[in-house]
Structure formats: C-alpha cells, structure tokens
N, C-alpha and C positions, 0 to 999 in steps of 0.2 A: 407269162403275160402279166400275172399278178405280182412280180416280185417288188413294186414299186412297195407292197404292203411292210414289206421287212426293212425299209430304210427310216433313220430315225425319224423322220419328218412324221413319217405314218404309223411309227410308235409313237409319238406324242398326242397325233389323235386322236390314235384309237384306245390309249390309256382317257385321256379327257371322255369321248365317249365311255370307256366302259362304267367311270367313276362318276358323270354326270346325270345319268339316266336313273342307274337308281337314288339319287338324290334328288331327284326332280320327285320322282314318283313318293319317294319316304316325306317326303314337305307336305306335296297334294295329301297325301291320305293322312298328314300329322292335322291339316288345316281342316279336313273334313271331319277330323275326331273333335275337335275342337266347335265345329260347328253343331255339332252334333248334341256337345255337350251342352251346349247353350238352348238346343229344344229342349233336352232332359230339364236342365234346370229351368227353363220355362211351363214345362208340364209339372214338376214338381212343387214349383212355386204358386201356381194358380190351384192344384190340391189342398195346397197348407193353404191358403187364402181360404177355399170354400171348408177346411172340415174347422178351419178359426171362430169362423161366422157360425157354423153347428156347434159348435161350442159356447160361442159365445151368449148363443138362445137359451142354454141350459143355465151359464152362469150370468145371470140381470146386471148381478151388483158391477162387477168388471174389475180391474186390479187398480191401485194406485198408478198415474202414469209418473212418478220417482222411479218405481220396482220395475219399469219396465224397457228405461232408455239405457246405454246410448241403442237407437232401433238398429236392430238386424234381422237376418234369414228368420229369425225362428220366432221373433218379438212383434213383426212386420203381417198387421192385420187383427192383434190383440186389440179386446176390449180395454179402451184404457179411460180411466173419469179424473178428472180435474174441477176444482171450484177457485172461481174469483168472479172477477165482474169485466162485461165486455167491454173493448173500446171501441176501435178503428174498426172500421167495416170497408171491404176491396172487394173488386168483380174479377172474377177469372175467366175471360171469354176464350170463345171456341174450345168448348167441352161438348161433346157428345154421351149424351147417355138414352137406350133404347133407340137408339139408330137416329136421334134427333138433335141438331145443332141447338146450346145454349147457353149457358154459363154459370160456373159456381159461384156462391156468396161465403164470400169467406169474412172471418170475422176475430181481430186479434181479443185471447181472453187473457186477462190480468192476472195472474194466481197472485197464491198467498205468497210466493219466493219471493215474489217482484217480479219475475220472468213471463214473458209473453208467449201463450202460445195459437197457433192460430186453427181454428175452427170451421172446418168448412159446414156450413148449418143447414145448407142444400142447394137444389139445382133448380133452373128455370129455364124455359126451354127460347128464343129469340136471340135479341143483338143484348148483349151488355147493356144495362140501365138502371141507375140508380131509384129512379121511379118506379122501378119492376120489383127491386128489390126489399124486403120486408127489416123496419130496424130489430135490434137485437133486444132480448128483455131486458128489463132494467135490475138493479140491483145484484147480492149475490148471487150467482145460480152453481149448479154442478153437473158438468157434462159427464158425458161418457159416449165413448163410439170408438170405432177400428184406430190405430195407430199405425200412422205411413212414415215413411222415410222421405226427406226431403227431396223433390222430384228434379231431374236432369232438363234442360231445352232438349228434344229432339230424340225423347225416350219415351216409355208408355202412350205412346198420342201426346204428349206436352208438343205444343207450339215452341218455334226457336227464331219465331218474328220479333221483334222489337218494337220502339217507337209508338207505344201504344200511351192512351191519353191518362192525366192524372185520375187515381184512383181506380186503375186496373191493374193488375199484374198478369205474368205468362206464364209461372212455374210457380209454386209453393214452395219455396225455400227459405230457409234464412240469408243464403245468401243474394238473394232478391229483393226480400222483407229489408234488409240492411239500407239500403237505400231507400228507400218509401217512409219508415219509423225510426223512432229513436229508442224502443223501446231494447233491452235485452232478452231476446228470441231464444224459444228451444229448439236445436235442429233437428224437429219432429213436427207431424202436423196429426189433425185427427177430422176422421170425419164422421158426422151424428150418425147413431143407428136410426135416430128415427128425426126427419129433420123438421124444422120449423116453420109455421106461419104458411102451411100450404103447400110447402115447398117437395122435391123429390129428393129422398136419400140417396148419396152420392157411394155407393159402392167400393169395399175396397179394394185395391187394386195389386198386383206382385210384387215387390219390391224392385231397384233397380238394378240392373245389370244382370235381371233372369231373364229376360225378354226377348221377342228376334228383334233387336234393336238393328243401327247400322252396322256394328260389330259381330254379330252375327253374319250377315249377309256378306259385308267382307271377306269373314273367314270362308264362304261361300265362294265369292269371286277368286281370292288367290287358287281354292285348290284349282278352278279349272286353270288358273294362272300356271301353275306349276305342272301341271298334267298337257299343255300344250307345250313349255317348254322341253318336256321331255320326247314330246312328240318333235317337235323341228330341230333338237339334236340327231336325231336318227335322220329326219328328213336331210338337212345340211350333209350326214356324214354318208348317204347314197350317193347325194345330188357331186359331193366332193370326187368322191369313189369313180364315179360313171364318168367326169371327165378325163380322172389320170388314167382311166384303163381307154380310154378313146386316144388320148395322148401315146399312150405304151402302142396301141396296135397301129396307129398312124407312124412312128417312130418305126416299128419294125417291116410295115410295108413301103417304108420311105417315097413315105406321102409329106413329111414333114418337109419345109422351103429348106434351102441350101443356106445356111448363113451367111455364108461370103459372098449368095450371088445379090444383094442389098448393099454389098461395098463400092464405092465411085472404082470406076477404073481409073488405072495407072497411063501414064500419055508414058509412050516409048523412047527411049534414051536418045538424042539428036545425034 
C-alpha cells in the first residue's frame, strides 16, 4: 500500500523533508541564541553603567574627555570633564525620567579645540519650553558628567517622530546636531552629574545596541518564524502522505473512475 514511498517523486520529498526540518529548527534556536545574547549584553551593560557611576563617586575629578573618545562598551558612562564656554541651548522633548513625562535641556559647549560638544545640564518635567528652561552660565566653566554615545531614533526610549519645531531636537547626535549648528561636533554627548539651575540630573543610560531594542525582538519573532516552519513542513508532508495512501487504496479497490469512460463515444460505421 505504501510503496508509492519508494518512487522518486517521494524520494525527493522526503529527502527535502528530512534536510528541511532540521534546518528550520538549527535557524530558530541560532535566532534565539542571538536573542538571548542581546539580554546578556543588556544586563551587562546596565552593570557597567551602575558600578561607572560607583566609581565615578570615588573619583570627583573625572578623566579628560580627549582620553576617553572615540565612546564604546567600556568608555560609555565614564566620568568625562570638558572646559570652554556654552553656546546654543536645544529642548529634547519626550524624555521620561522617575516615570514622568518631560524634557532635557541640552546645551552646545565650546571647548578649547574649537569643537562642540553638547551638554545635557538637566531635565524638567512638562511640554518643551524655552521659558521653562534655565540659560547656561556665562563665561568659562568646566564640566564633568557621564559620557554617552551618540543616541539612534527608535533605541533606548529616543523618540523616531520628526517634524518637531525650531530649537528642539529627537536624538542627541551629531548627526542631528549637523543640521541645526554650524558648529564642528564630537560624536559624543555628556550628561551633568549634578545638573543646573534646579534642574534633575539626567542618568546615564547603556550604550547602544545592548538594549531589547527592535533587533532584539525580531531576533524573537524569526525564531518562532522558523520553528513553525518546521512545524508545517511535517504538517504538508502527512497531509501529502494521507492523500497518496487514499489514492493507492482507492486505486486497489478500484474505486478509481475508468478513464475511457469520460471519452465521447464513437457513432458506428454507416
């Protein structure tokens, strides 16, 4: 009844099956590693962040921020100090900080390079408002606070709206800063340990691409992607199976139609 399985037709299925399935399953579980790894390095990353900031308690002074760009993994949350004198002051709305909607006052500083760099001086809790916000001191001054990596649209909580009005920005980056200034930017930001004029000190945050960002979550989605494909290969090759072997035993109880008897008939010789 079964021998329909030994013609090549159903060697080449059941080769595709045997070779598909665990390829479905080796993907899913490759995606879920991957997934995985991106908690790891988000639990890791928010450690370095908090034993940074214990560190940084012990050491006041902080490092030069030259010794400490270009930021990565290991640099991302250092105390970093800078002196020049501030310029341009921007609102970065929809910031949340202690579970309340507000926004940072970020503020470009002039160093001694000539290079700008931008200062977030703290947080206010409300809508964006110039009025709200406090100016910057006058003359030279010398920061110091955490040192971030320029932020993505649509990672850490950053906002990936647009169209927002002059003298706000969505992300802190240089490559945002570029269009708003003329100034030459470091692709680095910092934010005050202790911030200005009333304001809340803005927290630092992991770096990016250790987060459950969307990439994460994707890597999330394919595995069940690939673990159901594996599953409706098997489904297809029953559902395939179950009709040739209906077909084979129809065929031997010749249940099957006559093929000739769907032929016109023949009119008889005159």
């Amino acid at each position: 009844m079964y021998r329909f399985l030994l013609t090549p037709r159903w060697w080449g299925i059941n080769v595709f099956v045997v070779l598909a399935i665990p390829f479905c399953i080796f993907m899913g579980s490759w995606q879920l590693g991957r997934f995985e790894d991106r908690v790891q390095d988000h639990e890791s990353a928010k450690e370095h962040v908090k034993e940074q900031a214990s560190e940084s308690a012990a050491d006041a002074e902080g490092r030069p921020l030259g010794s400490l760009l270009p930021v990565d993994r290991e640099t991302s949350g250092e105390q970093a100090t800078a002196t020049g004198r501030y310029g341009k002051q921007l609102l970065v709305p929809d910031r949340e900080l202690d579970e309340k909607r507000g926004f940072y006052v970020l503020t470009l500083l002039r160093t001694d390079s000539g290079k700008s760099l931008p200062v977030v001086r703290g947080w206010l809790p409300g809508d964006a408002s110039d009025a709200k916000a406090p100016a910057a001191p006058k003359g030279e001054v010398t920061v110091k606070g955490a040192l971030q990596a320029s932020e993505s649209p649509g990672s850490n909580g950053v906002s990936a709206a647009g169209g927002l009005p002059d003298g706000q920005l969505g992300a802190i980056s240089s490559a945002s800063l570029v269009n708003v200034v003329r100034d030459d930017l470091y692709d680095a930001w910092i934010t005050l340990d202790k911030a200005d004029s009333g304001m809340k000190a803005v927290p630092a945050t992991a770096p990016n691409n250790t987060g459950l960002d969307l990439k994460a979550f994707q890597n999330l989605g394919y595995t069940g992607e690939w673990f159901v494909f594996a599953g409706f290969v098997v489904f297809m090759w029953f559902r395939l199976f179950r009709r040739e072997a209906e077909f084979a035993r129809d065929a031997r109880l010749g249940l099957l139609p006559d093929p000739e008897s769907d032929s016109e008939p023949v009119a008889p010789p005159a």
